[in-house]
N, C-alpha and C positions, 0 to 999 in steps of 0.2 A: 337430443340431449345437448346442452349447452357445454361448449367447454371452461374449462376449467381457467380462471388466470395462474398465472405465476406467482408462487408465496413473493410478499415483500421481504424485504432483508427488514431484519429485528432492529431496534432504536440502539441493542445492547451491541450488538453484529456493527452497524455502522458509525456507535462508538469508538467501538475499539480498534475499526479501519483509520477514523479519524487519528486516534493516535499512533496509530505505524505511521502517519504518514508524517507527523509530528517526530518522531523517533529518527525515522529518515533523515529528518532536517538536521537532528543534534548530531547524530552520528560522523565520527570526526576518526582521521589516522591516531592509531592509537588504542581506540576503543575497542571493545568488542562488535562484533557484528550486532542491530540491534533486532534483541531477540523476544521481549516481554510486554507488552501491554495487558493492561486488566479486563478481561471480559467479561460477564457474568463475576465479577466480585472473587477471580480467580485470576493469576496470571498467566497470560496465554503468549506461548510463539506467536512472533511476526508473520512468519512464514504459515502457522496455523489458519491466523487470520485472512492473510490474503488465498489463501486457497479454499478457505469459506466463503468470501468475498466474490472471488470468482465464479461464483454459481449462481448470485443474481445479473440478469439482464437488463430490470431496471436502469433508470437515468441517475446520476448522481444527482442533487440540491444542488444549487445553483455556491451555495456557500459554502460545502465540502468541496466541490470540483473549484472553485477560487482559490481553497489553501492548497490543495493539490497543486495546481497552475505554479504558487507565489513560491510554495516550496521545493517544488521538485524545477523549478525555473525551463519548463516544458517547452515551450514557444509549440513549433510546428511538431514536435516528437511526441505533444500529447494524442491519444488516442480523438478521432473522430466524432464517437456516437457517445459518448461520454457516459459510458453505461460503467457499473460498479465491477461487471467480469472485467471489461478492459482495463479500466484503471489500475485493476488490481494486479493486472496480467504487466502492466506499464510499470508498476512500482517495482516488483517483482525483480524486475529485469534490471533496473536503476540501482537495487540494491546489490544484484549477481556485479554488474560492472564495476561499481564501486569499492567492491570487496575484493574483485580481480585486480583494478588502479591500486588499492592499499597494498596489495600482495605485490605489483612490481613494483612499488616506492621500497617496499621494507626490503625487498630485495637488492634492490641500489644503493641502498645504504650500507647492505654486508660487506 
């Protein structure tokens, strides 16, 4: 019996990654954590996303893992195998940190 591959991640799934990663970018002190993109014609957590994200092993397109790269300004911190669970696991983390840096600024400020 042949095995089975791995479902691909959905066009609407790597959509809506696309834009967390987009949301990343805007996300600025001040704002809320960003928490909404559209998936399936619904709006879905960030954090939704990338833990559906994280369950393909797939390679990212050459053209999503680019805005990944230009936006999250990765250099050597981006993941290796440029697969869609790492990324996801990558952005993830970027956004935890980020959210911790806005919590000491707004603290400094008090």
């Amino acid at each position: 019996m042949a095995e089975e591959s791995p479902p691909s991640i959905t066009p609407e799934l790597r959509d809506a990654f696309e834009q967390a990663i987009w949301a990343y970018k805007d996300w600025h002190r001040g704002m809320t954590e960003p928490n909404e993109v559209s998936m399936d014609l619904k709006p879905t957590a960030v954090s939704v996303v990338l833990v559906r994200v994280s369950q393909f092993e797939e390679p990212m397109p050459d053209r999503l893992w680019g805005i990944l790269a230009t936006v999250t300004r990765g250099g050597d911190d981006l993941p290796n195998d440029r697969s869609y669970r790492s990324a996801a696991e990558y952005l993830s983390r970027l956004i935890k940190d980020r959210k911790a840096h806005f919590e000491r600024l707004n603290q400094a400020d008090q």
